[in-house]
PAKE-472860 format. One record per residue (C-alpha): residue number from 1; x, y, z. Coordinates in nm, 2 decimals, decimal comma. Example, Ala and Ser with C-alpha at 12.3 -4.5 7.8 and 13.67 -1.06 7.14 Angstrom:
2
REC   seq        x        y        z
REC     1     1,23    -0,45     0,78
REC     2     1,37    -0,11     0,71
***
This chain:
331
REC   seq        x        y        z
REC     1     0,00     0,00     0,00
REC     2     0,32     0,25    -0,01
REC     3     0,25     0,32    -0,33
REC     4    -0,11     0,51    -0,23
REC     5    -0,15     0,88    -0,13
REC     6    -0,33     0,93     0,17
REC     7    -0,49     1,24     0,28
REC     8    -0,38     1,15     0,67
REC     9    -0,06     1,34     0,71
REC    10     0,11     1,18     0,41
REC    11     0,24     0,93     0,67
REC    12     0,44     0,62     0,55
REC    13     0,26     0,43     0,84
REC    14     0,12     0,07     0,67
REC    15    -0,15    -0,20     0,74
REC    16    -0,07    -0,50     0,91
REC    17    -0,42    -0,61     0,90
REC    18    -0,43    -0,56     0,51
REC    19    -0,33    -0,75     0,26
REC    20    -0,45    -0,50    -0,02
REC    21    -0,56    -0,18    -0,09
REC    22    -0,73    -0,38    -0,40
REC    23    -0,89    -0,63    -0,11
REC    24    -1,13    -0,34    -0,06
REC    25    -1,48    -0,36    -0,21
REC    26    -1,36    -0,13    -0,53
REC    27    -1,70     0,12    -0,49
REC    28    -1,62     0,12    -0,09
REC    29    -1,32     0,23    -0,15
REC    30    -1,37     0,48    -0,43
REC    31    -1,63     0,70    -0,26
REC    32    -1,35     0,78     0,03
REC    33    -1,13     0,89    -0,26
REC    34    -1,39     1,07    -0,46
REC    35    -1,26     1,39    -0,44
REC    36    -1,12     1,70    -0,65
REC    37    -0,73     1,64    -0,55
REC    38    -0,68     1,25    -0,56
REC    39    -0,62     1,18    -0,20
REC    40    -0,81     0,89     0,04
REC    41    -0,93     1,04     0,28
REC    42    -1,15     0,78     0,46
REC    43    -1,19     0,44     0,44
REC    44    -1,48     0,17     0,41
REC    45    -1,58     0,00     0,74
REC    46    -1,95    -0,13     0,70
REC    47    -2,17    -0,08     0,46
REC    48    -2,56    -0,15     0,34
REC    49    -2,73    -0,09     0,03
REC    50    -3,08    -0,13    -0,11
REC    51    -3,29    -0,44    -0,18
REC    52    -3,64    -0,53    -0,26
REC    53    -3,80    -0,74     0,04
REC    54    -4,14    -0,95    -0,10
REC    55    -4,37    -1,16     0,08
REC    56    -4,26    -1,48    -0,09
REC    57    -4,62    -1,63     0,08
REC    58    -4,76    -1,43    -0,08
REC    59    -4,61    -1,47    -0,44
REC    60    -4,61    -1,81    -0,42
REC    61    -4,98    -1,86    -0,36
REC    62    -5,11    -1,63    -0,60
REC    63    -4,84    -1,71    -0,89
REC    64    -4,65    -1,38    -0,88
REC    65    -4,31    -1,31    -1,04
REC    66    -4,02    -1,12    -0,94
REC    67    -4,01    -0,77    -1,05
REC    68    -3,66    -0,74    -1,25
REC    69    -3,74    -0,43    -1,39
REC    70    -3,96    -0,08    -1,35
REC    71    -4,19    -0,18    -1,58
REC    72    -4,26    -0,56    -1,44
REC    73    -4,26    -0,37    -1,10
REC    74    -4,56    -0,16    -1,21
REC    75    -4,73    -0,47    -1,38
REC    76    -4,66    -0,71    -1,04
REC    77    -4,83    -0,41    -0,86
REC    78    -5,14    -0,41    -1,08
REC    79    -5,16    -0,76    -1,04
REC    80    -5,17    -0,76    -0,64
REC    81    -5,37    -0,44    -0,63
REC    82    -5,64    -0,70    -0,86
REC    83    -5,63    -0,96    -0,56
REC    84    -5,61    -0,74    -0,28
REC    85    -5,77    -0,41    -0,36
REC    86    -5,75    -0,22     0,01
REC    87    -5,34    -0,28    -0,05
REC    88    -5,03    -0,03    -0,11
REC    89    -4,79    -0,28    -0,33
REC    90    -4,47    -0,15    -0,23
REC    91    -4,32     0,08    -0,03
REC    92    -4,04     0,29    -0,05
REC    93    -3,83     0,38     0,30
REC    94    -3,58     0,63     0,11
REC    95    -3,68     0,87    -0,11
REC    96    -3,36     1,07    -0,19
REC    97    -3,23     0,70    -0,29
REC    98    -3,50     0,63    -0,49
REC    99    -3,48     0,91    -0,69
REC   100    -3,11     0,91    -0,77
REC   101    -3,10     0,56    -0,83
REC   102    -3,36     0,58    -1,15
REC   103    -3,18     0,85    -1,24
REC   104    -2,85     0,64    -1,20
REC   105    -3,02     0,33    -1,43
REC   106    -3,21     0,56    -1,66
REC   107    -2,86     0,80    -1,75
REC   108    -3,04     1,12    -1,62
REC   109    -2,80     1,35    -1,46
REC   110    -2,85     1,49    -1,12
REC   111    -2,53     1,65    -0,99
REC   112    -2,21     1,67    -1,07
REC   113    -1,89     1,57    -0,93
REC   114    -1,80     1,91    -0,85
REC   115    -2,15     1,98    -0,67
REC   116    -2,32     2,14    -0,96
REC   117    -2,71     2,08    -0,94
REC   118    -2,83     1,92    -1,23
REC   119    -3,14     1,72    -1,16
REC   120    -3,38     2,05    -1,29
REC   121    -3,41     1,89    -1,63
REC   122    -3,70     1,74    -1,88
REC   123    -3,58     1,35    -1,82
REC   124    -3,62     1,40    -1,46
REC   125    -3,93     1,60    -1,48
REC   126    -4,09     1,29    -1,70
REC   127    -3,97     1,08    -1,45
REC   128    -4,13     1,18    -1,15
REC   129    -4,45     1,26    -1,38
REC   130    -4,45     0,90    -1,43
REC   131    -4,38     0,83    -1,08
REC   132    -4,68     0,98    -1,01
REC   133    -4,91     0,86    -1,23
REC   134    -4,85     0,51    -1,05
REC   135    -4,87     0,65    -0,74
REC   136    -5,21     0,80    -0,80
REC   137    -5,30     0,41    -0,89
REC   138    -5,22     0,37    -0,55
REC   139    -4,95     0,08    -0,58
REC   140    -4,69     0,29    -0,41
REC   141    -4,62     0,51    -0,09
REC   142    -4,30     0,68     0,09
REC   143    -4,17     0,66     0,42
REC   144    -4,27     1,04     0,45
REC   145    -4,63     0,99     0,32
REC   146    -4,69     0,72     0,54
REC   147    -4,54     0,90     0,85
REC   148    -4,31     0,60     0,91
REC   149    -4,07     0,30     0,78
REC   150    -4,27     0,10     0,51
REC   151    -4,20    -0,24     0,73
REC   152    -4,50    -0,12     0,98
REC   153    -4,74    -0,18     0,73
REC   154    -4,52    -0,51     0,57
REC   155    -4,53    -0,72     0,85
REC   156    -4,88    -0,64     1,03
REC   157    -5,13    -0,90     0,87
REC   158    -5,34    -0,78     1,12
REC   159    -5,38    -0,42     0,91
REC   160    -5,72    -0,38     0,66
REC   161    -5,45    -0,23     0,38
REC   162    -5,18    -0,49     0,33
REC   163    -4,82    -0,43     0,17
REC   164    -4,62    -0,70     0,02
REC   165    -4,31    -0,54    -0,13
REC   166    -4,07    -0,28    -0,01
REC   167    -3,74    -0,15    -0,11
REC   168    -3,51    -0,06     0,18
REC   169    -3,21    -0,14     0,36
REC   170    -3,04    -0,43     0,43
REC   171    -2,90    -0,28     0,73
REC   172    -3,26    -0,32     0,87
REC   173    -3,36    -0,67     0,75
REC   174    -3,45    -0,80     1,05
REC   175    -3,75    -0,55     1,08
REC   176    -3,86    -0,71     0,78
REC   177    -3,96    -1,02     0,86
REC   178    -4,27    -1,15     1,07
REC   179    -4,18    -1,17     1,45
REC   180    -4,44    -1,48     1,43
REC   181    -4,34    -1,60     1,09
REC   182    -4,69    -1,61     1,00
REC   183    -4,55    -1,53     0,63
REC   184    -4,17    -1,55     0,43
REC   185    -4,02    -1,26     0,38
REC   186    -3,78    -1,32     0,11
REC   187    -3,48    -1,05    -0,09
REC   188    -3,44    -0,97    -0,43
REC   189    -3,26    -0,69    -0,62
REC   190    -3,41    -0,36    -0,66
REC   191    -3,52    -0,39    -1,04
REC   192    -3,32    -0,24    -1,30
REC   193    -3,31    -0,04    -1,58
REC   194    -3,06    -0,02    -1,86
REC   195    -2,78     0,14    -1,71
REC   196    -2,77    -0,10    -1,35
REC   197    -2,71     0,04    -1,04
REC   198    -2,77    -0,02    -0,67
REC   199    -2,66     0,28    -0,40
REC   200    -2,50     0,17    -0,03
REC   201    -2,48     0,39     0,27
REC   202    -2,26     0,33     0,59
REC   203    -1,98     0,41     0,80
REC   204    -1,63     0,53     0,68
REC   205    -1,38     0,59     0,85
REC   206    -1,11     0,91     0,87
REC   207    -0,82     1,03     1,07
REC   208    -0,72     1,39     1,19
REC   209    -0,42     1,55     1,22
REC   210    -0,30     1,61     1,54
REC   211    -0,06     1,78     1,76
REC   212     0,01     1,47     1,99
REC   213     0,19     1,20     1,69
REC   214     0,11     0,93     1,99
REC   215    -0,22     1,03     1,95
REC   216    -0,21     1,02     1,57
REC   217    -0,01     0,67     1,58
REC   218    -0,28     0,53     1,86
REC   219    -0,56     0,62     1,60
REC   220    -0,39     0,47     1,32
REC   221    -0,32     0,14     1,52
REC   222    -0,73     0,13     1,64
REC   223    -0,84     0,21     1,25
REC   224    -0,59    -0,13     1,15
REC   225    -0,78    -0,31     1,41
REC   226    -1,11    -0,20     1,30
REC   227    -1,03    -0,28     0,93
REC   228    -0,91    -0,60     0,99
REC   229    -1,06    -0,90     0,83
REC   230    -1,16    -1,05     1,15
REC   231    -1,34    -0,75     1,34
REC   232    -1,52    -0,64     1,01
REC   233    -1,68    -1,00     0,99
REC   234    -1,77    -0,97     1,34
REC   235    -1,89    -0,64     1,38
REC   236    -2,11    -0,73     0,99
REC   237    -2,28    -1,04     1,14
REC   238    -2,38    -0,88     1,45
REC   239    -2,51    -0,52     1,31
REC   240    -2,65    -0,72     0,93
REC   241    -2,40    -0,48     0,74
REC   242    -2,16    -0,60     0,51
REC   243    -1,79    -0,61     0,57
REC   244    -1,57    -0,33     0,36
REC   245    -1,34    -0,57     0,21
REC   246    -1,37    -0,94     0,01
REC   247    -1,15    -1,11     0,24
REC   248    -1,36    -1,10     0,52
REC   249    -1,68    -1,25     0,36
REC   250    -1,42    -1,53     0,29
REC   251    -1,33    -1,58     0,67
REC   252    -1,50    -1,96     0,84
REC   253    -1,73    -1,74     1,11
REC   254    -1,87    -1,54     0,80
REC   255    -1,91    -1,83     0,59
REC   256    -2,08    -1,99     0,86
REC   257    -2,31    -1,70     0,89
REC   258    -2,39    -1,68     0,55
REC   259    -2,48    -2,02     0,56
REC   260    -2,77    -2,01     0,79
REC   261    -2,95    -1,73     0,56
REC   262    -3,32    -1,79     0,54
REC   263    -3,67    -1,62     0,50
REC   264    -3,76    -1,56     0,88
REC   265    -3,64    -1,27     1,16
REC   266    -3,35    -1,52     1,26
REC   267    -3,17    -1,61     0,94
REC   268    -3,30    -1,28     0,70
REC   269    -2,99    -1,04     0,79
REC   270    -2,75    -1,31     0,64
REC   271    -2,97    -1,31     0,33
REC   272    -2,95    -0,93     0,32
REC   273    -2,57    -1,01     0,33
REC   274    -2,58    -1,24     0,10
REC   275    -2,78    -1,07    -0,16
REC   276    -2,56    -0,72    -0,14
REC   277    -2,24    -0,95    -0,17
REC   278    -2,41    -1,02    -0,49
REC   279    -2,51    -0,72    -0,61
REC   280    -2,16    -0,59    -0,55
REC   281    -2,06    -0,50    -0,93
REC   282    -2,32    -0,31    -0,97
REC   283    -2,29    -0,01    -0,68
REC   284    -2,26     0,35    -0,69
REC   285    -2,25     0,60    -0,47
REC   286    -2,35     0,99    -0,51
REC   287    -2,11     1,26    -0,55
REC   288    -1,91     1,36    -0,20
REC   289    -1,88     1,71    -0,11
REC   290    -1,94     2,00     0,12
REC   291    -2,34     1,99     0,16
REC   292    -2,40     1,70    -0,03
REC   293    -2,61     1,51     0,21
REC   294    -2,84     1,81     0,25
REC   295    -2,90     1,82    -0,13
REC   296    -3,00     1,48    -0,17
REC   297    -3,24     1,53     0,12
REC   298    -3,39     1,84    -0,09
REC   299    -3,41     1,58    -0,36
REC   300    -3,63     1,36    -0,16
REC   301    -3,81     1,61    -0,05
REC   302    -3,89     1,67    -0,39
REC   303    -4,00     1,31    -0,49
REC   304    -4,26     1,39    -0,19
REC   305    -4,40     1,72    -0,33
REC   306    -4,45     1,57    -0,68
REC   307    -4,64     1,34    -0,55
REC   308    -4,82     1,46    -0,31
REC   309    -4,89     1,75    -0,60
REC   310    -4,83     2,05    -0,41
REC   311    -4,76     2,29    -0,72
REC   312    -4,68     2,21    -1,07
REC   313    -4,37     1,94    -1,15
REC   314    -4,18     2,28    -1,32
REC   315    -4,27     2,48    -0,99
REC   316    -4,13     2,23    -0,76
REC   317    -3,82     2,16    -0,95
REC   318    -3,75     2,53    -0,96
REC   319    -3,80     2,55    -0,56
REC   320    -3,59     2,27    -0,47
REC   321    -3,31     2,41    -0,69
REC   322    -3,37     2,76    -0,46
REC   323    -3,38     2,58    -0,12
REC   324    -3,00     2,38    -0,22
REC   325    -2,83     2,69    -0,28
REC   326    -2,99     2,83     0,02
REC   327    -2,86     2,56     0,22
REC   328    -2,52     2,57     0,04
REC   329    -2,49     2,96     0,14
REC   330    -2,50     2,86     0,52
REC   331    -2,24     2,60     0,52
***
């Protein structure tokens, strides 16, 4: 790893723990080095990213496929909204991810790598008009329309409007799942469009300069220990992320893990894992800079207003572009 720059100091100081700077999951790593002047400046620990949870009961006793793509996702929820007419299909517990990751499969830009907004275009302005259109069928709602995480309304059978698909995080898979089992819950990939792509969220990890170099060198030693093979399999099994590099998902005790993966609240966090292991090729993250994460939640809050119809789609696109520079100017 000598051969890297690092934005820590420049220090020579090297892994012990590593093998590789390649052993990394390659779109882990690159987000902590996705900025304008080269350097790494933090490092993947644990990660999750987005899948689409299905009542597999449910599928299986009425003959229901998959969803691979938008347009089987709209027909499946057409089909259920047929046999259970009181239901919301699916439900969606991030809107900010939701809306750049159709922009991500469909090629529509949304902002740059240097920070520049970009997502007040016609392509995005169809695609939330779409977006609505099925939402007004009723075979979708947010986490912010319904007032909470989707998996309230997945798992109570008890409720007079069922849901049997959501797209969220495998972080939390477990809340997924039936605490009774009275039905599977099993994991797909979000569907696709023609440019794939699935987003990830979760921890990285950076080090500061500072005065003390015992202090600096202590940090150092506790981020090796922390990236190590062995404590990111450990700490992944017992929070349902995913470990930052491939040589952990390799190790017996993750093995073993993965192994007992199945459809109820004790076995579905290894088939989250097991699924974003998968699905690994295809991530991507958003562009990293200051007031980034503000942005993309103006960009969710946007999905919400178009749907909820608040003004007209060229309005609300107009506003949103207002209230991220507004929020830029206070950083």
């Amino acid at each position: 790893m000598s051969d890297e720059k690092y934005g820590f100091n420049g220090s020579e100081l090297k892994f012990s723990s590593i093998k590789s700077i390649n052993d990394f999951v390659p779109a882990f790593l690159n987000q902590g080095r996705s900025y304008v002047d080269g350097l790494t400046y933090s490092l993947p620990f644990l990660k999750s990213t987005e899948v689409l949870y299905y009542n597999k009961t449910f599928f299986n006793a009425n003959g229901l496929s998959i969803p691979t793509t938008g347009e089987e996702m709209w027909e499946v929820c057409k089909r259920i909204k047929e046999i259970d007419p009181k239901s919301t299909p699916l439900g969606i517990d991030n809107e900010a991810n939701f809306f750049i990751t159709l922009a991500k499969q469909y090629g529509i830009e949304y902002i740059g790598n240097d920070g520049q907004l970009r997502f007040n275009n016609t392509a995005n302005k169809e695609l939330m008009s779409n977006l609505k259109k099925q939402f007004e069928k009723g075979y979708f709602t947010t986490q912010t329309i319904f007032g909470g995480y989707c998996n309230v309304i997945f798992t109570d059978t008890s409720a007079p409007s069922r849901m049997y698909m959501t797209i969220g995080s495998t972080g939390g898979s477990t809340y997924q799942a039936h605490a009774t089992g009275a039905f599977e819950t099993d994991i797909a990939m979000i569907p696709q469009a023609s440019n794939q792509g699935v987003t990830f969220l979760g921890p990285s990890i950076c080090l500061f300069k500072n005065d003390d170099p015992q202090v600096e060198l202590a940090s150092w030693l506790f981020l090796q220990y922390l990236l190590s093979n062995t404590s990111q399999a450990e700490f992944a099994i017992e929070t349902g992320f995913v470990p930052g590099t491939k040589t952990a998902t390799e190790l017996s005790l993750y093995k073993t893990y993965l192994n007992a993966a199945n459809t109820t609240r004790n076995g579905i966090s290894a088939l989250a894992a097991k699924q974003a292991i998968q699905q690994s090729e295809l991530y991507f993250f958003s562009p990293v800079f200051i007031g980034s994460e503000p942005i993309l939640e103006e960009i969710g809050k946007l999905l919400v207003s178009v749907l909820r119809d608040i003004n007209t789609i060229d309005e609300l696109f107009e506003q949103a572009v207002l209230e991220c520079e507004n929020k830029r100017k206070v950083l």
